[in-house]
C-alpha positions in Angstrom: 11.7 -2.5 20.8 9.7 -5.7 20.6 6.8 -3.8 21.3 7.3 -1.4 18.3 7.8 -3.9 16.0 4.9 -6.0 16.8 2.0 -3.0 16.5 4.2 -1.7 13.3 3.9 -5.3 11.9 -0.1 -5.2 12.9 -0.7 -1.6 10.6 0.9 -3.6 8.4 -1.5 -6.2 8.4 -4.4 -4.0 9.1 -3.0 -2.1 5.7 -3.3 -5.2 3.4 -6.4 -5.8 4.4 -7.7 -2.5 3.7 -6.1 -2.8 0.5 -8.1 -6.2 -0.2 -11.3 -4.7 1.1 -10.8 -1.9 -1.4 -9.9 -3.7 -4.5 -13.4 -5.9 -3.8 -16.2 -5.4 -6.0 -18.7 -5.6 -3.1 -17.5 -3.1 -0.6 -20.2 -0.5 -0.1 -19.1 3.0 -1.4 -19.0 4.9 2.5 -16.1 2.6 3.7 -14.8 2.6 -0.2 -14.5 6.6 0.7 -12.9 5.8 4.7 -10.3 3.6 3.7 -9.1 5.3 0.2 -8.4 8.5 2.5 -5.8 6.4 4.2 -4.8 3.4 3.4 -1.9 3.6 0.7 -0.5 6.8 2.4 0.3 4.6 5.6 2.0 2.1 3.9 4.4 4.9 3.0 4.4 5.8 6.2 5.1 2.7 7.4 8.4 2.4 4.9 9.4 5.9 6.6 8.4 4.7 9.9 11.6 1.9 9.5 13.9 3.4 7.1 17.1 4.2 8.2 19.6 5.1 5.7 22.8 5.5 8.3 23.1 2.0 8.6 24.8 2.0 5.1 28.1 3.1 4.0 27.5 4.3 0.7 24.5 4.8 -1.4 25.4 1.7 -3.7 25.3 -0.3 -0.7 21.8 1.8 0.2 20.5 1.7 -3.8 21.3 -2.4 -4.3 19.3 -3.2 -0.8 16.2 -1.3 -2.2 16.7 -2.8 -5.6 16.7 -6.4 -4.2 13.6 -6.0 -1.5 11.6 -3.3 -3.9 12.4 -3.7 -7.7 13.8 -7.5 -7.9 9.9 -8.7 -5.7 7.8 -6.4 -8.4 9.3 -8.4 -11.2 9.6 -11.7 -9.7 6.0 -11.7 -8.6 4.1 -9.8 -11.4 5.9 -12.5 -13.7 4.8 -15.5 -11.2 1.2 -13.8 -11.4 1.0 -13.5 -14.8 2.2 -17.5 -15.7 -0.3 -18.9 -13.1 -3.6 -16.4 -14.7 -1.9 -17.3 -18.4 -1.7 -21.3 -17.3 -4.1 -21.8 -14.6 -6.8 -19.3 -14.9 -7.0 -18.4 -18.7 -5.2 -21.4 -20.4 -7.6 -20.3 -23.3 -5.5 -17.0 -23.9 -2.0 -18.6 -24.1 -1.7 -18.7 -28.0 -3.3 -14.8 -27.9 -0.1 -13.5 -25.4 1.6 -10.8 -26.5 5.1 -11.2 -25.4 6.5 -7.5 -26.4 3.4 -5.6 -24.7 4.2 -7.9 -21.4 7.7 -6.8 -21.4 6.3 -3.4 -21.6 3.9 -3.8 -18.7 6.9 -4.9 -16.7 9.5 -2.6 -17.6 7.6 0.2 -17.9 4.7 0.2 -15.6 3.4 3.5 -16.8 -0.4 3.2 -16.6 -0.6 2.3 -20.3 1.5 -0.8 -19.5 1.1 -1.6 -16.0 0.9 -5.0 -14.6 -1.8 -5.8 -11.5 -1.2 -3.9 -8.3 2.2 -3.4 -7.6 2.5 -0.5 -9.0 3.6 0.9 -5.5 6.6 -0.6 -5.4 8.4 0.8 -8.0 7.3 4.7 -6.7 8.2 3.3 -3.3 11.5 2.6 -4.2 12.0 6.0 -6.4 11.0 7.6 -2.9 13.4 6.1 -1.4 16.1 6.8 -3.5 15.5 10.6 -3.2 14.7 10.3 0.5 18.6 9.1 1.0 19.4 12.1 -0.4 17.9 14.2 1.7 17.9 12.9 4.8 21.9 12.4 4.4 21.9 15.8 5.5 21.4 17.8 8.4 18.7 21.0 6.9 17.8 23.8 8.6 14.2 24.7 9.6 13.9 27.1 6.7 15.5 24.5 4.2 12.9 21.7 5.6 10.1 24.2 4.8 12.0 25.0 1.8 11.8 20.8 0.8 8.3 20.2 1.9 7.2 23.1 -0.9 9.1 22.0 -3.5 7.6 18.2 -2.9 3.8 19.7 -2.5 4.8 21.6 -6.0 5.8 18.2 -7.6 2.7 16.6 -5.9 0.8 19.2 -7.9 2.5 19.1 -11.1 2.8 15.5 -11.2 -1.2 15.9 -11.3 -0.9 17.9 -14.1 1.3 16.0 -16.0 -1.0 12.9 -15.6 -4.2 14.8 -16.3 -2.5 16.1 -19.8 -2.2 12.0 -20.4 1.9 11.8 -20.1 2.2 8.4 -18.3 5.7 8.3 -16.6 7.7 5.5 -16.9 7.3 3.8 -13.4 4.8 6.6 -12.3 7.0 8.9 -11.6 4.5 11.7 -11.1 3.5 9.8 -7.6 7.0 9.6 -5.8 6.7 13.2 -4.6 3.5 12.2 -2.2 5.0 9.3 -1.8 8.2 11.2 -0.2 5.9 13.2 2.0 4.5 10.4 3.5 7.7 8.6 3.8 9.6 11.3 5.4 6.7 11.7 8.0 7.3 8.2 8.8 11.0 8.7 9.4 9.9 12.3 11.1 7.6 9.9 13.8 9.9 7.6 14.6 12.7 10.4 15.1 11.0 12.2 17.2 8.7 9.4 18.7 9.9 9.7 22.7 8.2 13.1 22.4 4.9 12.2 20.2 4.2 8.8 22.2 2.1 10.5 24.2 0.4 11.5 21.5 -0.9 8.0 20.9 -2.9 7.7 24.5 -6.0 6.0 23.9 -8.2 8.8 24.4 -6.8 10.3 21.1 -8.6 8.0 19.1 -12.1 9.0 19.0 -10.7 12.5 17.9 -8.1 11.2 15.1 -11.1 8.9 13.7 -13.9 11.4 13.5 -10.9 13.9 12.0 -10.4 11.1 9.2 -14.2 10.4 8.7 -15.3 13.8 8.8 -12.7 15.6 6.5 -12.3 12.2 4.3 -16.1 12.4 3.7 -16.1 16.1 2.9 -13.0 15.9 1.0 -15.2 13.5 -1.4 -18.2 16.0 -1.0 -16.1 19.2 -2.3 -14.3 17.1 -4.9 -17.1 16.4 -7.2 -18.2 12.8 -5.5 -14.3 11.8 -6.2 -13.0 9.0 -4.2 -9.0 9.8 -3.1 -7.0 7.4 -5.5 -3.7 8.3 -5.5 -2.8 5.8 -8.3 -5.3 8.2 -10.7 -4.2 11.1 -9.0 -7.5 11.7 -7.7 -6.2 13.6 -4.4 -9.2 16.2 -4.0 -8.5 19.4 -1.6 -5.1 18.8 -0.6 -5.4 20.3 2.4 -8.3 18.2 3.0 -6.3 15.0 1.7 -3.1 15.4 4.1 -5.3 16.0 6.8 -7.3 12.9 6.6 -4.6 10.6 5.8 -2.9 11.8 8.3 -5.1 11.4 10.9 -6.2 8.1 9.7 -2.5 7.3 9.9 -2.6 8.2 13.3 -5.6 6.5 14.2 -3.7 3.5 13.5 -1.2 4.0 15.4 -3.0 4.8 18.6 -4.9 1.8 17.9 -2.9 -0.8 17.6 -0.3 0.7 20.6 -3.1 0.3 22.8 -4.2 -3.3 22.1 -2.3 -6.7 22.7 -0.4 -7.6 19.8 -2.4 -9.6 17.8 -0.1 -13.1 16.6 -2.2 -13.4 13.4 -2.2 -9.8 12.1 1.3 -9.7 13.3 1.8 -13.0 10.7 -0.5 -11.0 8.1 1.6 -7.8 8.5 4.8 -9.9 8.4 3.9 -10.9 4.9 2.1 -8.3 2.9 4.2 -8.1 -0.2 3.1 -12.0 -1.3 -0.7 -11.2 0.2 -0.3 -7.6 -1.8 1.4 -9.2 -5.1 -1.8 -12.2 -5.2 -4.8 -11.2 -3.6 -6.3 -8.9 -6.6 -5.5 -10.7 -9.6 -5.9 -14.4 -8.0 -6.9 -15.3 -5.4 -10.1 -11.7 -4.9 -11.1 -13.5 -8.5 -11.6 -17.0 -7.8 -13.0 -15.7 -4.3 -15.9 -13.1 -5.3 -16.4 -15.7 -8.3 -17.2 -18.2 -5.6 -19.5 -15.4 -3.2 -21.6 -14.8 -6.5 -22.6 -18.1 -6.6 -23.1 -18.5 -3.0 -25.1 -15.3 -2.3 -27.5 -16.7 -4.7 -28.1 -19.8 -3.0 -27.9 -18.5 0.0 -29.9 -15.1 0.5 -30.2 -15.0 3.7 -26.7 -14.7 4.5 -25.5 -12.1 1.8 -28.3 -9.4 3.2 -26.2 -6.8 2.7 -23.1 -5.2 0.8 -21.1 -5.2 4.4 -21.8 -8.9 5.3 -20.9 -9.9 1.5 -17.1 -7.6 1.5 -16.6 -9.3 5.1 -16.9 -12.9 4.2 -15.1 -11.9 0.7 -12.2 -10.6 2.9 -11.7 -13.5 4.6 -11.6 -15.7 2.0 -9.0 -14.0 -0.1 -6.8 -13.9 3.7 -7.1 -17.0 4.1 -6.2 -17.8 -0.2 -3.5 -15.1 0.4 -2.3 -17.6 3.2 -2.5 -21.0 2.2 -0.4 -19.6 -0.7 2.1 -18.4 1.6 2.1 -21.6 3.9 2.3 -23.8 0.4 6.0 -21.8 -0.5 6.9 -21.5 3.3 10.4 -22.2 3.3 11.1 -22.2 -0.7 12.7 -20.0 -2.9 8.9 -18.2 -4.1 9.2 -17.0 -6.8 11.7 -18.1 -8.9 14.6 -17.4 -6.4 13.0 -14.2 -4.6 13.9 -14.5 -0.7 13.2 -17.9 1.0 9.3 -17.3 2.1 9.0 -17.6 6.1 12.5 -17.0 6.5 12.6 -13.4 8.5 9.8 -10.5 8.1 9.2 -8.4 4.8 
């Protein structure tokens, strides 16, 4: 079991970095494409991957636990965000704040309002919520076939809906994808005994040239479009469960083939605080710092690759010193004591 949770805790970490990487302004467009295909489908995954909704009694018990580790972080942190950018980064625009469009952003979090990043959370914990429902039950094969239509139709309406400019309240049009990947997390750890063997080694050269190949044609066939599921920019959506997919299960065979790893473990550990701080704090002040660097130093910055790299691990190690600054407080303002026990 220790086992499990240690390479689950490094695709965790391995996921916030990608995310980082992604959201830098350097990163050259071919891994851009790579890591799009993939990246916020396995954190759903991952959520799946350790879900398990028979360990509560009722579904208050069930909905209160998601509302305290998914909705109470997404308020508690955007608001921490937005006082240190408001008194710390931009003390300039503190007697420009709009108090009633903040409250929006918050509350809302419908593209027209939403607040940095965590965006996720809220459709995480929607997907959740519907995913008690169903997996409450024992189905049928025909009625699972039946469920996984009906959530590809949403997935295909909810693009739709966003591309006729209706901005859901908590983007709502993403929880259907969102339950896919979810309940193929819960399907793989069901079901793992039989697929373990699935994750040999020897799989990964096939799962990553899957995700490269169909990622990169995906983004051919869709008009140049990078997958961005927060735009609803999916692409072929055969072409987009397949690569994500695979990419999900390069991960996997990955990280169950190599010693855990104690610092990705840490990273993975914590990637709600690294996930809520990175873009709008700590990636600033970081590439702010690179540009001035890279012009001094020229030999160093030669390409796009060696610039995203050394950006990277900048904002990890501002992600950390964050975390190792609140380690054992009540950050923020009363959310879970940080260092206590594992996200």
């Amino acid at each position: 079991m220790k086992k499990r949770i240690g390479y689950l805790d490094m695709a965790k970490g391995l996921a916030i970095i990608l995310v980082i990487i992604g959201h830098s302004s350097f990163v050259p467009l071919g891994a851009k494409i790579l890591l799009y295909v993939f990246h916020i489908p396995l954190f759903f995954f991952l959520s799946g991957f350790t879900l398990n909704v028979t360990k509560y009694k009722t579904f208050k018990e069930y909905f209160l636990s998601k509302v305290k580790s998914l909705v109470v972080p997404f308020f508690y942190l955007n608001i921490f965000v937005f006082l240190f950018q408001l008194f710390v980064m931009y003390p300039e625009q503190v007697f420009s704040f709009n108090l009633i469009h903040f409250a929006k952003q918050l509350l809302l979090s419908d593209r027209l309002h939403v607040y940095f990043q965590l965006w996720f959370l809220n459709v995480m914990f929607l997907a959740h919520v519907v995913s008690y429902f169903i997996l409450r039950r024992k189905w049928s094969i025909g009625q699972w076939i039946l469920i996984a239509i009906s959530l590809l139709f949403l997935v295909v309406l909810g693009q739709k809906v966003y591309s006729w400019n209706f901005y859901l309240i908590w983007n709502i049009d993403l929880v259907p994808v969102a339950i896919i990947f979810t309940l193929l997390g819960v399907g793989v750890r069901k079901y793992l005994a039989q697929l373990e063997k699935f994750f040999a080694i020897y799989y990964l050269p096939v799962a990553l040239l899957l995700t490269m190949v169909i990622g990169k044609l995906n983004y051919n066939l869709s008009g140049k479009q990078i997958v961005d599921l927060y735009y609803q920019q999916i692409g072929n959506h055969l072409l987009f469960y397949i690569a994500a997919i695979s990419g999900i299960w390069s991960t996997l065979i990955f990280f169950k083939s190599i010693p855990e790893m104690t610092l990705l473990k840490s990273i993975g550990q914590r990637t709600l605080i690294y996930y809520g701080v990175h873009a709008p704090i700590v990636l600033v002040l970081v590439e702010k710092l690179v540009l001035q660097l890279s012009t001094r130093y020229t030999g160093i910055f030669v390409n796009a690759y060696i610039t995203t790299s050394v950006v990277t691990i900048l904002t990890l190690v501002g992600c950390e010193l964050i975390v190792r600054v609140f380690r054992g407080t009540n950050f923020p303002f009363g959310f879970k004591r940080l260092g206590d026990k594992n996200e």
